[in-house]
C-alpha positions as CSV (number, residue, x, y, z in Angstrom):
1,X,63.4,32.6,-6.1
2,X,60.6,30.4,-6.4
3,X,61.0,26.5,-7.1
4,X,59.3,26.1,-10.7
5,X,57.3,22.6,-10.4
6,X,58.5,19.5,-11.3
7,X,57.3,18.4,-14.4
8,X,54.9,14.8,-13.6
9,X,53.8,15.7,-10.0
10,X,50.5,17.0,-11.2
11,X,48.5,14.4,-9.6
12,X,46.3,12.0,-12.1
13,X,42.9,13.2,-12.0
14,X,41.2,12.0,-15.1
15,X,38.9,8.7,-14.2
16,X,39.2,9.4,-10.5
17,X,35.8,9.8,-9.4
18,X,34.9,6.8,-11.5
19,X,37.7,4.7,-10.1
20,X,36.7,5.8,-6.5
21,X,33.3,4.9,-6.9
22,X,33.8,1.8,-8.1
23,X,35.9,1.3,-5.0
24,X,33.3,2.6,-3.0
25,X,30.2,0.4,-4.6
26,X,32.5,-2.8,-4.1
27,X,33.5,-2.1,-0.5
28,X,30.1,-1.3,0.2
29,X,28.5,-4.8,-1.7
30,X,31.6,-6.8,0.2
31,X,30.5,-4.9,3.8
32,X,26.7,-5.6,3.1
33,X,27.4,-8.8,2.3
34,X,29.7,-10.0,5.5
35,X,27.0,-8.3,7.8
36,X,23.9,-10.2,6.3
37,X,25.9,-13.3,7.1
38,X,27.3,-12.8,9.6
39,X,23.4,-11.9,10.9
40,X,21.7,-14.7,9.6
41,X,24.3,-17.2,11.7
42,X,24.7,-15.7,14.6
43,X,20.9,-14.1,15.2
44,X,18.5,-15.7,12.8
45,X,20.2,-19.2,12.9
46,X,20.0,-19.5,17.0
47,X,16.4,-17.9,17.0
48,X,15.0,-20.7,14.7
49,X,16.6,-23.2,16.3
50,X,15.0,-21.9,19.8
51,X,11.2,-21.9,18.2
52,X,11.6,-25.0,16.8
53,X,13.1,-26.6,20.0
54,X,9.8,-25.1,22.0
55,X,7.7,-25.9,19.4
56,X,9.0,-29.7,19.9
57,X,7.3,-30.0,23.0
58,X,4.6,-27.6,23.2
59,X,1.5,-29.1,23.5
60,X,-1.5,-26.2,22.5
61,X,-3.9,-28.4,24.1
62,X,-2.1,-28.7,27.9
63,X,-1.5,-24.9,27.5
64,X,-5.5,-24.2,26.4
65,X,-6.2,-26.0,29.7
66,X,-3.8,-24.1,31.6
67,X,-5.2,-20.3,30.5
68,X,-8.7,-22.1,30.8
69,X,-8.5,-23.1,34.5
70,X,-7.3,-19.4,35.3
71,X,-10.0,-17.5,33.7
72,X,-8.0,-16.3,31.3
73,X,-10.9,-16.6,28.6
74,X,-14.7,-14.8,28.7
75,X,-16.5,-16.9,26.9
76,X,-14.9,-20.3,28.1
């Protein structure tokens, strides 16, 4: 003899795709979000910090000079 099903165990299927996109789209905005942050302090952050500490000292003129007096320039 064969068990007849209970009755309520059907699972709940109306709305589900919706409710798992919505989910979905949330996860994916919160993920997106956390990585673009967590980019911009640890990569961008340092990287702009190095330019403008090199820029600080850099002296275009000195470093013209430099490439000058090695013949790194044709027309100079």
């Amino acid at each position: 003899m064969a068990n007849p099903p209970a009755v309520g165990s059907a699972p709940n299927l109306r709305g589900l795709h919706h409710l798992q996109t919505k989910r979905n789209l949330a996860l994916a905005l919160g993920l997106t979000t956390l990585v673009t942050v967590a980019f911009k302090v640890f990569v961008n952050d340092p990287r702009k910090a190095a330019y403008a500490e090199f820029y600080k000292t850099y002296n275009a003129e000195k470093s013209f000079e430099r490439m000058k007096a090695n013949g790194r320039f044709q027309s100079c």
